[in-house]
N, C-alpha and C positions, 0 to 999 in steps of 0.2 A: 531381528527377523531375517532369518535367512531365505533367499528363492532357489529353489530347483534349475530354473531355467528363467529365460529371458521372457519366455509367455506368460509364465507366471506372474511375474515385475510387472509386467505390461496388464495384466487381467486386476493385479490390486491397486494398480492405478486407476485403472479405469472404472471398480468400485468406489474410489477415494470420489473421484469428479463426480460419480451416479449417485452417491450420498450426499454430495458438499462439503465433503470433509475435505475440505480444499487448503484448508493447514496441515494438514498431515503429508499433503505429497511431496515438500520438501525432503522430510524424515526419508519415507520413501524412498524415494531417487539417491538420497546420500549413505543410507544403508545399502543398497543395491551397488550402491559407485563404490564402495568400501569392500563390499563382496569379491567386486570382477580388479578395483585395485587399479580402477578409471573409469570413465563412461566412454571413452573410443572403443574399448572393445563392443560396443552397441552402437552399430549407424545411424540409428536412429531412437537415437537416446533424446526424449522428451523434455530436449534443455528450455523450452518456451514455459511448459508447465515447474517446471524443478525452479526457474527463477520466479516466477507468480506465488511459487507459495512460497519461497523466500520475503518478499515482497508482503504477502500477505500477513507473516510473522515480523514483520519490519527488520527483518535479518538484513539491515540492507550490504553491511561486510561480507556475507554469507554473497551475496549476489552478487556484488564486485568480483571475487574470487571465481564463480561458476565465469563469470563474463571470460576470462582472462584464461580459462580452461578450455573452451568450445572453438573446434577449429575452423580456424580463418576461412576455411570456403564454406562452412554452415552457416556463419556470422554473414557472411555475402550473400549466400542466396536465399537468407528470410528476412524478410522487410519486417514483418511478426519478432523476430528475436532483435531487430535494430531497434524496433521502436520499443520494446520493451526495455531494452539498454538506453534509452532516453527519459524513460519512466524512470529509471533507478538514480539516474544522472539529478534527475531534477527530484526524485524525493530526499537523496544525499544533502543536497546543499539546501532543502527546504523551500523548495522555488515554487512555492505552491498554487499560482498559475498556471505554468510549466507543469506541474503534474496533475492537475485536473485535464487541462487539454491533451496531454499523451494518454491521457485514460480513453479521453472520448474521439478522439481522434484518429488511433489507430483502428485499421479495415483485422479484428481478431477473430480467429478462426473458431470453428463451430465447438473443438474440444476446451477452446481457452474462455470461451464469451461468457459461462458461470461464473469460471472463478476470478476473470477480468470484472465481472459484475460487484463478486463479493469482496471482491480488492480495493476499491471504490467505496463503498460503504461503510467498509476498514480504515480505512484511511480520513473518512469524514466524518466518523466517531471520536478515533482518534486525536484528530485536530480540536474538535469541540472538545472534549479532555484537558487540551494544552491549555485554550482558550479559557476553561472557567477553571485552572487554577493559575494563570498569571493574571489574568485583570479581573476586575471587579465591576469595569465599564468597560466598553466596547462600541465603537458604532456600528452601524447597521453593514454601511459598505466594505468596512475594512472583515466584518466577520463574512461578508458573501464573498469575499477573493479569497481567505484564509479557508472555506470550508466547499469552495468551487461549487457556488450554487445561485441564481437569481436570488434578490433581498425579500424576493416574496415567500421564496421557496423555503430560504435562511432563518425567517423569522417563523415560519411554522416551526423549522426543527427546534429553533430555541425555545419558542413558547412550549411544547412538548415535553422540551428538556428541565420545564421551569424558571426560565428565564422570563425578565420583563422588560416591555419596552415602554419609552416615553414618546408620544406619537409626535409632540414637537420638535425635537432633537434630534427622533431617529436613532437614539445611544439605550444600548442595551445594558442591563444589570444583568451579573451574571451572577447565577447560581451557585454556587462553591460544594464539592463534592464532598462526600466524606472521608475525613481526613486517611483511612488506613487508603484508599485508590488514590490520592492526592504523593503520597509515599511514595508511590509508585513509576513518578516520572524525576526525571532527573534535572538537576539544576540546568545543565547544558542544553535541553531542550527549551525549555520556560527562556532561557537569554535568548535562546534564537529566535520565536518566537514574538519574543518582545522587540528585538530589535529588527524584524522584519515589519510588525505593525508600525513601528515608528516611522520607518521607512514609507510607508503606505502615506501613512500623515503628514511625510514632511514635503 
């Protein structure tokens, strides 16, 4: 897609948010930065949103990259784009405390608070994914740190998801996906994963 002008980029973005198509604004912004051959030639180049939906596509390489792009006194004077770089920092290495609380934590701005919402939800899907295809059990605590949510709240989404619990134990069975979504994740996530709940347990 090519833009005419910089209003134009600006006007289909801000369709992208009014729809929720809040994965698409990456695409977006990187066809647009590919056009002008950078985003400095735009001062005010929507690097908050361009990382969110990187973020949202789990591009988290794609978003490392934009960080390392955005100049040093934009990085300084939005507290919005450092904590978002904290977000990315802690979904990177899997810190999945760390990035539920940069989620709810950060004070985000009226344009980003949608797709910070949908990012969120994104991300707690996602986790439960990981979660019913590396274990078979699970307890109750370790799946509410991993999916950033109270064990009450935790276990509605599991039971939802078809999961069951034993009420004396607290340890969940998990539900096992079908195998062609199961395909889908990669051996290197399932080891992280597992070797962060163990950590949880030990």
């Amino acid at each position: 897609m090519a833009f005419a002008t910089t209003g134009v980029f600006a006007t289909v973005v801000q369709k992208a948010i009014e729809s929720q198509d809040f994965g698409s604004i990456s695409t977006i912004c990187d066809e647009y930065e590919l056009q002008l051959g950078g985003s400095a030639a735009v001062p005010d180049w929507p690097y908050n949103l361009h990382m969110i939906g990187y973020l949202i596509n789990n591009d988290l390489e794609s978003a490392r990259f934009l960080w390392k792009r955005i100049p040093q006194i934009q990085k300084e004077g939005s507290p919005e784009l450092e904590a978002l770089w904290r977000l990315t920092q802690a979904m990177w290495t899997r810190n999945y405390p760390l990035t539920h609380a940069s989620l709810h934590s950060g004070k985000w701005s009226s344009e980003c608070t949608g797709a910070v919402a949908y990012l969120a939800e994104s991300i707690r899907e996602r986790s439960i994914a990981l979660l019913s295809k590396a274990y078979t059990t699970i307890s109750l605590t370790d799946c509410a740190v991993v999916i950033g949510a109270s064990e009450d709240i935790t276990l509605k989404y599991m039971e939802q998801a078809g999961w069951q619990i034993d009420p004396a134990t607290k340890m969940l069975t998990v539900r096992q996906r079908e195998e062609e979504e199961e395909n889908q994740t990669g051996y290197k996530q399932l080891q992280q994963l597992t070797e962060y709940v163990v950590h949880l347990e030990g």
